[in-house]
C-alpha positions in Angstrom: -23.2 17.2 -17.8 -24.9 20.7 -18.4 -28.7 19.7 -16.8 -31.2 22.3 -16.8 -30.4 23.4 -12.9 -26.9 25.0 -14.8 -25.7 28.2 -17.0 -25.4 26.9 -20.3 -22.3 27.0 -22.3 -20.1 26.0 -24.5 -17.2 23.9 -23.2 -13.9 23.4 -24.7 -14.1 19.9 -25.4 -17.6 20.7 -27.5 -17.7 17.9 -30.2 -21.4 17.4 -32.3 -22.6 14.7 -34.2 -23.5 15.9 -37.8 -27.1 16.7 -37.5 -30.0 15.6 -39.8 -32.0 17.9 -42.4 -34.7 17.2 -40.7 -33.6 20.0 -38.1 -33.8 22.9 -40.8 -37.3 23.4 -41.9 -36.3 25.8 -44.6 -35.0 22.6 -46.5 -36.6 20.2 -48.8 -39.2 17.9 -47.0 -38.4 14.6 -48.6 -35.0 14.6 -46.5 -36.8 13.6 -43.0 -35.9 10.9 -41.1 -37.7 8.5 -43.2 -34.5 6.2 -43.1 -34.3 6.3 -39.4 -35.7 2.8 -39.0 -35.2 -0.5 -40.0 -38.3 -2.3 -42.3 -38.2 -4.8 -39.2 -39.3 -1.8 -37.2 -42.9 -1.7 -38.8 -43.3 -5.4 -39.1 -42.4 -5.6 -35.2 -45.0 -3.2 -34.5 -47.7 -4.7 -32.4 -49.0 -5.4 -29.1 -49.4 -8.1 -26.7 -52.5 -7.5 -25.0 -56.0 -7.7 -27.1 -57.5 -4.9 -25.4 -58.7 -2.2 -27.1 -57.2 1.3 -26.8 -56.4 4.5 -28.7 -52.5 3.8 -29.0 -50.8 6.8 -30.1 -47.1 6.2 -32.1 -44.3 7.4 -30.5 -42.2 8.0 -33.6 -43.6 11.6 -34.3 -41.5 15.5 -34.8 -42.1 17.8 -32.2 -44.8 20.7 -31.9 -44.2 24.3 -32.6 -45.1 24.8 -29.2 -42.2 23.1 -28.1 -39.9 26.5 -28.9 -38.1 27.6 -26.2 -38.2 24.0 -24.2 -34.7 23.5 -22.6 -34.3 20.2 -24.1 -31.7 17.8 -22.1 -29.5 16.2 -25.5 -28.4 13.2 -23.5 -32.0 11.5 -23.3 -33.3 13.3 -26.8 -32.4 12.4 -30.4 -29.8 15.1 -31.6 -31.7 14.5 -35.3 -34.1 16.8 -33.2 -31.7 19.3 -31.8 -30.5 22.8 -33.1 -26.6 23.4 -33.6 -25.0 25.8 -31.5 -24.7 29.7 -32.4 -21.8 29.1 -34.0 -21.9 26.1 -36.4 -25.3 28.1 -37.6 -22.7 30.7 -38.3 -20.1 28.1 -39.8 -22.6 26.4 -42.1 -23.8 29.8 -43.2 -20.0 30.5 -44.7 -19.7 27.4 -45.9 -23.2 26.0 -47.3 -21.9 24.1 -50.6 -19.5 21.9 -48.0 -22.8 21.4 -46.4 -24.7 20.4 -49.3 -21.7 18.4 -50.9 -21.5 16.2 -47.7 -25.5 15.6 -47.2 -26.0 14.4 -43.7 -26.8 10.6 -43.3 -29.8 9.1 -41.7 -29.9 7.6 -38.4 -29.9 3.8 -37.9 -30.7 3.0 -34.4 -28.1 -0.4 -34.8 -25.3 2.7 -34.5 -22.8 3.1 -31.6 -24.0 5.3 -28.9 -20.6 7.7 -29.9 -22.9 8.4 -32.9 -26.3 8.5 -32.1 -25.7 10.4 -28.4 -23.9 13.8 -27.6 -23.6 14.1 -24.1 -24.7 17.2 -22.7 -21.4 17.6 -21.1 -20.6 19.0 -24.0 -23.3 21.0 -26.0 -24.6 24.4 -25.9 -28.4 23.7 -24.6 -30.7 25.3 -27.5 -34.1 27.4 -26.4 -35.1 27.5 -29.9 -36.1 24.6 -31.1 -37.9 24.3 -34.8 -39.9 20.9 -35.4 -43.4 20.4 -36.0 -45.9 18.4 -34.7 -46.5 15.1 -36.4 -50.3 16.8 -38.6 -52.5 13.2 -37.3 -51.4 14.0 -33.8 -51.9 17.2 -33.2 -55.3 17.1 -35.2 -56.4 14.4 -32.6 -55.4 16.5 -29.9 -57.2 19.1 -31.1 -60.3 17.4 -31.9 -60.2 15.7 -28.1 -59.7 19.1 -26.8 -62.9 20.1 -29.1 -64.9 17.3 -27.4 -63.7 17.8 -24.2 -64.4 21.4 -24.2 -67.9 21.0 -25.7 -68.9 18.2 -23.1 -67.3 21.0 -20.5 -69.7 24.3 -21.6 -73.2 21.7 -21.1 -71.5 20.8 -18.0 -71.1 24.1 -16.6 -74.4 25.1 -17.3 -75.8 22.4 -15.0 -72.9 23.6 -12.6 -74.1 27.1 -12.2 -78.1 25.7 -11.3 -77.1 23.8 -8.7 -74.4 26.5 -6.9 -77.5 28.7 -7.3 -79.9 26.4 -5.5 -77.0 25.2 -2.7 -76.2 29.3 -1.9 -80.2 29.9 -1.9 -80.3 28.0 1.1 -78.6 30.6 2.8 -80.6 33.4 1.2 -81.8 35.9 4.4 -85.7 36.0 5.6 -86.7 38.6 4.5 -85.5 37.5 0.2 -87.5 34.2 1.1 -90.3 36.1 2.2 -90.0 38.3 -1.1 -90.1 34.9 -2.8 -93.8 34.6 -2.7 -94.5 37.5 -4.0 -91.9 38.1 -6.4 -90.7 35.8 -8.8 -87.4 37.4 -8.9 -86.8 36.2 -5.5 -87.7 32.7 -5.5 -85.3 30.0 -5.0 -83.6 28.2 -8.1 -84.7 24.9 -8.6 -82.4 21.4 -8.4 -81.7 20.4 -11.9 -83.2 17.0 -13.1 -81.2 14.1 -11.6 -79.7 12.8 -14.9 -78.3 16.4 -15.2 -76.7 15.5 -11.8 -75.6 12.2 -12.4 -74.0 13.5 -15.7 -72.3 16.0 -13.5 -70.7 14.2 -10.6 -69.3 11.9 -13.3 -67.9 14.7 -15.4 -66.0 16.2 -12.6 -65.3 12.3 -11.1 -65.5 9.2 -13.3 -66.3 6.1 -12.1 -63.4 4.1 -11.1 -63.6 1.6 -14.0 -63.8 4.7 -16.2 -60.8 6.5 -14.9 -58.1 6.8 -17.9 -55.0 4.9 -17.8 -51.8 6.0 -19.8 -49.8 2.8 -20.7 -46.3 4.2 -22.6 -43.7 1.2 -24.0 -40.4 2.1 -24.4 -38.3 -0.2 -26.3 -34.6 0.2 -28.0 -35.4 2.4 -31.1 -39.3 2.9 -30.7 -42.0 4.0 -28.2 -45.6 3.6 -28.2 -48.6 5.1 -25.8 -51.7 3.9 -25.2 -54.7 5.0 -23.3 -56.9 2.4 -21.9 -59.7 2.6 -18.7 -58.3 1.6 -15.4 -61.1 -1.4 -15.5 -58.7 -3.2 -18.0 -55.2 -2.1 -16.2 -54.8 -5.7 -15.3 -54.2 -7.0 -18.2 -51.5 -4.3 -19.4 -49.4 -5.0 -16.3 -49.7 -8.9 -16.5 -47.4 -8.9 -20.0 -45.7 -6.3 -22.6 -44.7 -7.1 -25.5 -41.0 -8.4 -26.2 -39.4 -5.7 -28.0 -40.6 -3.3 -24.6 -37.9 -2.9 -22.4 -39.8 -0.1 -19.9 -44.2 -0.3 -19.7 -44.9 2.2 -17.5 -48.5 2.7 -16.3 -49.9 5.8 -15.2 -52.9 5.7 -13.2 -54.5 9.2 -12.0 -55.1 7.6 -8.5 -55.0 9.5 -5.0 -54.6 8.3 -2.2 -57.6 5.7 -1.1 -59.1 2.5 -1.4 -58.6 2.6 -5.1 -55.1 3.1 -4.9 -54.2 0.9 -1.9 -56.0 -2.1 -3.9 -54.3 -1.3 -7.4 -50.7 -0.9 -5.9 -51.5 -4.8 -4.1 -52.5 -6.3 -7.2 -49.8 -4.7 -9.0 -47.0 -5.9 -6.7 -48.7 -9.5 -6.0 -48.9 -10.4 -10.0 -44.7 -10.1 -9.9 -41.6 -9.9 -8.5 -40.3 -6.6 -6.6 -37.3 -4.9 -8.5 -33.9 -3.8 -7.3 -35.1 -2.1 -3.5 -34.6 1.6 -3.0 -34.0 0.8 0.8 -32.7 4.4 1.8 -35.1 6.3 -0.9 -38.0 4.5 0.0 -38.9 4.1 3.5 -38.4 1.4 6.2 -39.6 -2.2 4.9 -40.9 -0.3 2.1 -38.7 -0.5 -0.4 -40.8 2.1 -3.0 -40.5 5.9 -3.9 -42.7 8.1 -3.2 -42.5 12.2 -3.4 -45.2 15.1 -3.1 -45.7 17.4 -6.4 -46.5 20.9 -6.4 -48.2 21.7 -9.9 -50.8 24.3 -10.4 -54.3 24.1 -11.2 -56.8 26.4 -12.6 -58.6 27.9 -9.3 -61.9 27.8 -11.2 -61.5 24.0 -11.5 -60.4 23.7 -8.6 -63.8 25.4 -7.4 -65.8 23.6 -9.6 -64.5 20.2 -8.0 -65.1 21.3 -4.5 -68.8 22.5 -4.9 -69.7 19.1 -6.9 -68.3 16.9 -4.5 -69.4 18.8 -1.4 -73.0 19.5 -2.7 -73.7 16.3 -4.2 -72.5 14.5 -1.7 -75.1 15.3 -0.1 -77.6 14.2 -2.2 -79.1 11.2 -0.8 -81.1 10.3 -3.9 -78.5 10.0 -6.0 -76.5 7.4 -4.1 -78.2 4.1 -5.4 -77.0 5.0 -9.3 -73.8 6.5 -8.5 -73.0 3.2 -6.7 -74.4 1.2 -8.9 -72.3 2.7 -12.2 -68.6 2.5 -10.4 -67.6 -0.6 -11.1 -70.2 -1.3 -14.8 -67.1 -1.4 -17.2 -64.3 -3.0 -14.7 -62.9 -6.4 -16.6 -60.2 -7.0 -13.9 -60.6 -10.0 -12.2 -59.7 -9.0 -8.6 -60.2 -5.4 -8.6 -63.7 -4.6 -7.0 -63.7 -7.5 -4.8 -60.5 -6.7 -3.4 -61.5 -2.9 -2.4 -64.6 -4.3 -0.9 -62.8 -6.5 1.0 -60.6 -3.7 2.2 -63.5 -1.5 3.2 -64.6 -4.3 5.2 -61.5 -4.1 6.9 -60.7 -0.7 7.3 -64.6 0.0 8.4 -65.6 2.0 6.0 -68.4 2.2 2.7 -67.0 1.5 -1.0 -69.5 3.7 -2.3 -69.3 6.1 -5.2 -68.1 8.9 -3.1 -65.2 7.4 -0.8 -64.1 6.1 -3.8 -63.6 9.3 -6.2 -62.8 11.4 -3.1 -59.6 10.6 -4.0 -59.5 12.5 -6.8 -59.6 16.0 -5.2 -56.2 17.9 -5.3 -54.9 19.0 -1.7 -54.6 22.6 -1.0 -50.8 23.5 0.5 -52.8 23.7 4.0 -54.4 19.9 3.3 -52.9 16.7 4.6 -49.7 15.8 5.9 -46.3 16.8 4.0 -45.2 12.7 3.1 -44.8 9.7 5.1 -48.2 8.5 3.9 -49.1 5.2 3.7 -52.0 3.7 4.0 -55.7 4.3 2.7 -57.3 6.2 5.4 -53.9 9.0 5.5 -56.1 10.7 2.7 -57.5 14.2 2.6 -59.0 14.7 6.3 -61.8 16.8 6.9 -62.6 20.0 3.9 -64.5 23.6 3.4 -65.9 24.3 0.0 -65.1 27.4 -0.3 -61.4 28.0 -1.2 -59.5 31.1 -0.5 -57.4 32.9 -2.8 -53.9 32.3 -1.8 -50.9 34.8 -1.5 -49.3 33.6 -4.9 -52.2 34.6 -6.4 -51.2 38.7 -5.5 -48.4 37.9 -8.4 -50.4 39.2 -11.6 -48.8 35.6 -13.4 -50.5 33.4 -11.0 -53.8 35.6 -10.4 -56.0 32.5 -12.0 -53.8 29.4 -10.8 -53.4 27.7 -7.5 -50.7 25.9 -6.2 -52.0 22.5 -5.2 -50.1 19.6 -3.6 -50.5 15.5 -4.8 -48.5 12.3 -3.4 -46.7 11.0 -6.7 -45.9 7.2 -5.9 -43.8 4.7 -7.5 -43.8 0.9 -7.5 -41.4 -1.4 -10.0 -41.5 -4.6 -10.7 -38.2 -6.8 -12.1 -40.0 -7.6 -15.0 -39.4 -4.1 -16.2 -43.2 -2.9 -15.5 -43.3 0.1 -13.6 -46.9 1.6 -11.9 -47.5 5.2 -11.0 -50.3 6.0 -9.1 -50.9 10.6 -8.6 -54.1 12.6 -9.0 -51.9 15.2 -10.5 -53.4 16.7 -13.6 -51.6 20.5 -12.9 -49.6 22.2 -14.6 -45.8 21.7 -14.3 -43.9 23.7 -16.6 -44.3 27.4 -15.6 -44.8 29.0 -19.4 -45.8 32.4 -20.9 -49.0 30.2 -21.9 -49.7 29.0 -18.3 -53.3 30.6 -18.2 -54.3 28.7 -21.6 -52.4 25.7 -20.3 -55.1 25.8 -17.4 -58.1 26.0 -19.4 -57.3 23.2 -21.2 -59.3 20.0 -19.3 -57.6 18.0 -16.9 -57.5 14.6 -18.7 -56.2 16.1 -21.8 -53.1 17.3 -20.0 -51.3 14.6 -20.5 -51.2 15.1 -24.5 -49.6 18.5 -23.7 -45.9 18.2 -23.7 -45.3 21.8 -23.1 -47.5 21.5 -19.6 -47.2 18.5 -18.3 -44.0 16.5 -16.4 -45.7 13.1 -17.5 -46.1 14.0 -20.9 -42.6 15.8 -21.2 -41.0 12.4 -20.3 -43.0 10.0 -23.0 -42.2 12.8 -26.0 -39.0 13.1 -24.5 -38.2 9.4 -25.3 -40.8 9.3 -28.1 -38.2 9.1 -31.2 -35.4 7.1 -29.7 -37.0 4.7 -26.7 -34.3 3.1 -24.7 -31.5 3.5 -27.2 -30.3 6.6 -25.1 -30.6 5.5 -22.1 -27.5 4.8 -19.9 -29.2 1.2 -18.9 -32.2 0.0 -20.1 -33.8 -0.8 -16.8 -36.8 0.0 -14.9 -34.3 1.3 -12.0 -32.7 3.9 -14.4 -36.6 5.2 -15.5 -38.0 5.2 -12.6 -34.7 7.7 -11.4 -35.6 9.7 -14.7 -39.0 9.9 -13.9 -38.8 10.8 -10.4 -36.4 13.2 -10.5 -38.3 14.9 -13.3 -41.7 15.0 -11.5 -40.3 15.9 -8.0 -38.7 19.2 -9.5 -41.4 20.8 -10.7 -42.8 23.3 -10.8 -40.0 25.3 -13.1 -39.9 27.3 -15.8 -36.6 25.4 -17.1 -37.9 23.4 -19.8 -39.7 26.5 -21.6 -36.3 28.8 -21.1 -37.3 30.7 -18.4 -40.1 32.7 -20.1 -41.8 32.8 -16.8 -41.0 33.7 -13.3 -40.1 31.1 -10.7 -42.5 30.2 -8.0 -39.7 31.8 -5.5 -39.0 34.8 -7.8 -43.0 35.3 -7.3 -43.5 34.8 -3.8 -40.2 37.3 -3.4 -42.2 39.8 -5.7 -45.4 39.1 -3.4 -43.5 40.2 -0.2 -42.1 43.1 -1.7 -45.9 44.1 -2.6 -47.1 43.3 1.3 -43.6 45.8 2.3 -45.0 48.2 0.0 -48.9 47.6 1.6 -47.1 48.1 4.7 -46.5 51.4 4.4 -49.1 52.8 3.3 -52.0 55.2 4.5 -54.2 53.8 7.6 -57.3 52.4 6.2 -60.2 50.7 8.2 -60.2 47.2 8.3 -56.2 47.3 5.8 -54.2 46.3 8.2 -56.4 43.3 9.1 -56.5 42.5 5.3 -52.7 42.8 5.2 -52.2 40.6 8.2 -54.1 37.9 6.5 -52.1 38.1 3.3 -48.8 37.6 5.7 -50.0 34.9 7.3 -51.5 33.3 4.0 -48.1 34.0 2.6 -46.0 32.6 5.7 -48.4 29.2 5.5 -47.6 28.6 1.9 -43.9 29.5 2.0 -43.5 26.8 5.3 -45.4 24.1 3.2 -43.0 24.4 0.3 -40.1 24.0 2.6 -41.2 21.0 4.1 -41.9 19.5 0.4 -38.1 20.8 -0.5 -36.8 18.8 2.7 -38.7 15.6 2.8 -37.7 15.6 -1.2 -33.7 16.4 -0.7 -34.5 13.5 1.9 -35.4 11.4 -0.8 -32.6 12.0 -3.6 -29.9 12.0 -1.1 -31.3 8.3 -0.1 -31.6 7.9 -3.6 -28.1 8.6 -4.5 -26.9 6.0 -1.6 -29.4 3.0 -3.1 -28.2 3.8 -6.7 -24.1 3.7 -5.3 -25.1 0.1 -4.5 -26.7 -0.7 -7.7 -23.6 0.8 -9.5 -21.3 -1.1 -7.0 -23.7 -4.6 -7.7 -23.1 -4.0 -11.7 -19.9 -3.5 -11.7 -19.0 -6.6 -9.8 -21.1 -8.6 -12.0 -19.1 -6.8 -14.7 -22.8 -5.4 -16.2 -21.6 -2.5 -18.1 -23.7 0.5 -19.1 -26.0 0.2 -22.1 -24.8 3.7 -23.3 -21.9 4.9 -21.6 -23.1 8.1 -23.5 -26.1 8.2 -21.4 -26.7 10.1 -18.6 -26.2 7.8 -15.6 -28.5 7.6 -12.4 -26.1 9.4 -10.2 -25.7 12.6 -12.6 -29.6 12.7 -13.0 -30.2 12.4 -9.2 -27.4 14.9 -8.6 -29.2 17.3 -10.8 -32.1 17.1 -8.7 -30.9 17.8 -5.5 -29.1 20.6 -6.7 -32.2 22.2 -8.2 -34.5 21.0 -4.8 -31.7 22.3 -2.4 -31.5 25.8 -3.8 -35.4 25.8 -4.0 -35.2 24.8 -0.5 -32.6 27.8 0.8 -34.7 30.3 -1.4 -38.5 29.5 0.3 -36.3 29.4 3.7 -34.8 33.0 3.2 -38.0 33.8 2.1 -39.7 32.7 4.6 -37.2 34.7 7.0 -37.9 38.0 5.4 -42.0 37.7 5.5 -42.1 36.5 9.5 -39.5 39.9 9.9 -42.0 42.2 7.3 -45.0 41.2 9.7 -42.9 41.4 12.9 -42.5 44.9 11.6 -45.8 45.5 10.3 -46.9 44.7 14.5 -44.5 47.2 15.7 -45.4 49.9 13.0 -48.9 49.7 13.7 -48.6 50.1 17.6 -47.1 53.2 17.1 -49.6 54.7 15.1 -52.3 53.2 17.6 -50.1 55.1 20.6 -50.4 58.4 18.0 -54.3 57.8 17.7 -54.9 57.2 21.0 -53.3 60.5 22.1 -55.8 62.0 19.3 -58.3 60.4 20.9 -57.6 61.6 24.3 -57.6 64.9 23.4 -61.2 64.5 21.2 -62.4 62.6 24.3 -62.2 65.6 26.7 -63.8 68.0 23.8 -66.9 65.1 24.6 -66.6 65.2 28.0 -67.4 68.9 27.9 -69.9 69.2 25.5 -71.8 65.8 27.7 -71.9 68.1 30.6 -73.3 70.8 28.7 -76.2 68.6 27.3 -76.8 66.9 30.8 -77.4 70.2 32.6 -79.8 71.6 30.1 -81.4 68.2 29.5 -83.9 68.6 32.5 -84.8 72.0 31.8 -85.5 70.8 27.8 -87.4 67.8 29.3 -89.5 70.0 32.2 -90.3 73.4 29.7 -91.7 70.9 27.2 -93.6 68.7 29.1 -95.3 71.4 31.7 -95.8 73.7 28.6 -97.9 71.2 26.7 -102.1 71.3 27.1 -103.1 68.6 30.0 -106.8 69.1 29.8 -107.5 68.8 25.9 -105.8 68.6 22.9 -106.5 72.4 20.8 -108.5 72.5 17.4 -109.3 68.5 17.8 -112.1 66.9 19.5 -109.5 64.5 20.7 -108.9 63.5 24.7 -105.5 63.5 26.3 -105.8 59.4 26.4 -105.6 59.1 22.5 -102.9 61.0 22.4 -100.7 59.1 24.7 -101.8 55.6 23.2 -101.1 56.4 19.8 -97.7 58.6 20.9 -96.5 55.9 23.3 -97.4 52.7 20.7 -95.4 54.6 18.2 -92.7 55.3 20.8 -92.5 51.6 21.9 -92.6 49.9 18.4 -89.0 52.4 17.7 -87.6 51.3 20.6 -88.2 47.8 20.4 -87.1 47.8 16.8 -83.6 49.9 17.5 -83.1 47.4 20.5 -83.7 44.3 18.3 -81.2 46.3 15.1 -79.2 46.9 18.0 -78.3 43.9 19.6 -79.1 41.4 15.8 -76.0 39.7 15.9 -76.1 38.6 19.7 -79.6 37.5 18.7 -78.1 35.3 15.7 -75.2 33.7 17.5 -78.1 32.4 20.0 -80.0 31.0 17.2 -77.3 29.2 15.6 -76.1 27.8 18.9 -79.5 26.5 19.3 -79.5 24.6 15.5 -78.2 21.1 15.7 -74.7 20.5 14.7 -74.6 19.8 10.5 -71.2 16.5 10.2 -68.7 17.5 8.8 -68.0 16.0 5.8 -64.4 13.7 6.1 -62.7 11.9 2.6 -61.4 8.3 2.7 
């Protein structure tokens, strides 16, 4: 199979399926894929549950904005793929065969030889021309409108209240000014339904949280987008033609998340156990994503939370609203129950803390289990990181989030991540990033979890190699724990290892430059900053080659179990478990040996920059000797003719009266010596300010520090 982590191109064996019209826009529109499925299809069309949601049809083209996505052929519909180079070129020469043989539809009741091309033996297309179904992409749209109108009056209230929290710090002598001068005054707290608005802009309440529920079934796929206060009900039953639900929950880890993955796994039976991917008596998978978020954002989220938390008055109707719309029936009584037992407050904050992205130098790398392994103790301010040196990744910051899995054997399968990044490295990153955080799921081009749905959109199951939960959940995983790569848009943007090589070469090139005050303490920073990122991604890459290569033992015994059952494949066109999995840990492993040379190069440039740097201090300090002695001399000069400055004034002045004032001696030295005193106390006091401060802040009392559950 030719997966993404390969050079594509073209094999000798290349066979293709004869492609729809609907791939060449330049032909008449009334030859889509109209006949592509069955008049049962639409009558079948329905779901089981009666809650209400915005359910979004799978059965849609693809975006403009999908060009230049390496598409993988053996999981999308080849009525959506481009020929190769040369078949363009064949059809060219020969149109009227083309147009005396029109192509015929696709029937999803066709053999898997027909409706599959293995992409063992394709070319893998960049250019891709579809369009975007017009209803969906005008909804998109017009949710992006909302979402970015809602954001502007939030941002507004944002900017009062980091004004009034960095006014507290204002110095003495600007409060003092305050008084007098309106200019100087402190900003005042906006209103508290500006703030309450505000803390649940940046963090809903629980039952309000979004929920993506996608059904995949053999010919069809269907998304819908409910509140996590009626998640219940979605995982209890699916309709029959699903084969796959999958629920997506936006969940960190917390008392949230701990209660929904109970619940979940208590309403049915376990699936097939990943006992070597998942970890002891823990039969799940779990992995840590790296995606990138907009540092702005990720700003914004830090100052609300650690701000407003603050806020005692606004406790009683943030608690009060996190649980209003929640229709489950076990859900808030069983996190208040596991407050109780864990010790802690289900209040508004613990709750949502949950929601806050970890910086690379947050948390533990994996091997986190339980409620309380959350994001320990946090700063507001964040710094810029050493990626962000790369002019690509100037706005973005790379952010880490546990992504975990739990499958049931009725084919339900719950994923629980805060991860609302960006995933595909593109040309279009920065307006990726702008776009809001719960509308990057609808973005294809941006997000891993929206990738897979439109990725299985047109088809469902029908390419899958079995229709199980086991086989999406390897799809899934292997997909998510990847990223973040610039594979699916053809490599239109630089790796994250590319850019961290091009950041090293710019801290060599630093290196070498001129001495500057206070550079090479700047430049140290940017090593070290650069050193601490590159060790965190190799621990990811390790603890995630970990995971596939248990993987790839659990899913031997599943392919050992079928075949002694005599369970064969559901598309032996399909791409299996092991080839996906293998895929992966080809891609992670070569991540994994770049970061680690890497990593070898930027301890070596700093180890150098150290040796560079005590050489030129040597060179200075022979300078200096040399300027010292010049000192020394002109000291002695100044301390012999110091006396003789001092004794000539002072004996030459008048001691009896002061000349041409009627004036005694006595008010001359009281207002000469007040003056005198009042400059010397003053240049002692300038002198010695920040001694003075350190004393004063030692002498405050302690502010907590501020821990998320």
């Amino acid at each position: 199979m030719v997966s993404p982590g390969r050079s594509p191109g073209i094999q000798e064996d290349a066979v293709w399926t004869l492609p729809s019209q609907s791939d060449f826009p330049f032909q008449s529109a009334q030859s889509t894929m109209s006949g592509s499925v069955s008049p049962r299809f639409d009558e079948d069309r329905r779901h089981s549950s009666s809650a209400s949601g915005s359910s979004t049809s799978g059965n849609r083209e693809r975006s403009p904005e999908a060009n230049g996505r390496r598409m993988r052929p053996s999981v999308v519909s080849v009525a959506s793929s481009l020929p190769t180079v040369h078949e363009m070129h064949d059809r060219r020469t020969s149109s009227h065969t083309s147009l005396a043989n029109p192509p015929l539809p696709h029937n999803p009741s066709t053999s898997s030889e027909e409706t599959v091309v293995s992409s063992k033996k394709v070319l893998t297309n960049f250019q891709k021309v579809a369009a975007r179904d017009p209803e969906v992409e005008e909804n998109r749209i017009r949710k992006l409108s909302r979402s970015n109108t809602e954001y502007d009056a939030q941002k507004t209230v944002y900017n009062r209240l980091v004004d009034w929290a960095d006014s507290s710090h204002t110095r003495l002598g600007n409060q003092i000014l305050g008084f007098f001068m309106e200019g100087h005054r402190r900003p005042t707290l906006p209103s508290k339904d500006d703030l309450l608005g505000l803390a649940q802009h940046y963090y809903p309440a629980r039952a309000d949280l979004k929920v993506q529920v996608c059904d995949f079934g053999l010919g069809r796929a269907e998304r819908t987008e409910i509140s996590l206060g009626q998640v219940e009900e979605y995982w209890q039953s699916r309709p029959d033609w699903v084969d796959v639900r999958w629920i997506h929950a936006p969940l960190g880890l917390g008392l949230t998340h701990s209660s929904i993955e109970d619940i979940f796994l208590h309403d049915g039976q376990p699936g097939r156990e990943f006992e070597n991917g998942g970890a002891p008596g823990w039969p799940y998978l779990e992995t840590e994503v790296l995606n990138m978020r907009s540092h702005r954002n990720f700003q914004e989220m830090r100052d609300v939370y650690m701000i407003l938390s603050n806020l005692r008055e606004l406790d009683k109707e943030l608690d009060q609203c996190t649980f209003v719309n929640d229709e489950n029936s076990s859900l808030q009584s069983d996190i208040e129950w596991r407050a109780g037992h864990l010790g802690v407050t289900a209040n508004y904050w613990n709750l949502v803390a949950s929601d806050m992205p970890w910086q690379l130098d947050e948390g533990l790398a994996m091997g986190i289990m339980g409620p309380m392994e959350g994001l320990q103790p946090i700063g507001r301010r964040i710094d810029r990181q050493a990626l962000s040196i790369h002019p690509f990744f100037r706005d973005s910051h790379l952010v880490r989030n546990v992504f975990r899995c739990f499958h049931r054997a009725d084919g339900v399968l719950l994923t629980l991540s805060p991860m609302a990044g960006v995933n595909f490295l593109d040309k279009k990153m920065s307006q990726h990033l702008s776009e809001p955080i719960n509308a990057i799921f609808d973005n294809e081009n941006a997000s891993a979890l929206g990738y897979i749905f439109a990725a299985f959109s047109d088809q469902g199951t029908s390419t899958w190699h079995r229709r199980t939960v086991e086989w999406f959940l390897t799809y899934l995983i292997t997909e998510v724990g990847v990223t973040p790569h610039a594979q699916r848009q053809g490599y239109n943007a630089p790796e994250l290892e590319n850019a961290y090589q091009s950041v090293i070469q710019d801290l060599k090139r630093r290196r070498h430059a001129p001495w500057r005050k206070n550079e090479t303490v700047k430049l140290v920073r940017d090593y070290l900053a650069c050193i601490d990122e590159l060790t965190t991604v190799k621990v990811i890459c390790e603890k995630q080659v970990d995971l596939f290569k248990g993987m790839q033992q659990d899913v031997r015994k599943f392919e050992t179990e079928d075949n002694r059952s005599r369970r064969s494949p559901d598309n032996s066109s399909g791409e299996s478990m092991t080839e996906r999995i293998k895929w992966a840990l080809t891609l992670v492993k070569g991540r994994h040996d770049a970061v680690e040379k890497l990593l070898i190069d930027a301890k070596q440039s700093m180890e150098a920059l150290f040796q560079l740097r005590s050489i030129e201090q040597n060179e200075l300090a022979i300078i200096s000797d040399s300027q010292n002695k010049a000192i020394f001399l002109f000291t002695g000069v100044t301390i012999v003719f110091l006396p003789l400055s001092f004794f000539t004034s002072y004996y030459g002045m008048n001691l009896s009266t002061i000349v041409d004032t009627p004036r005694t001696e006595g008010y001359f030295w009281r207002l000469c010596g007040s003056i005198a005193f009042f400059i010397v106390v003053v240049v002692t006091l300038g002198a010695l300010r920040h001694h003075l401060r350190n004393i004063w802040k030692s002498s405050r009392p302690v502010k907590p520090t501020y821990s998320m559950v």
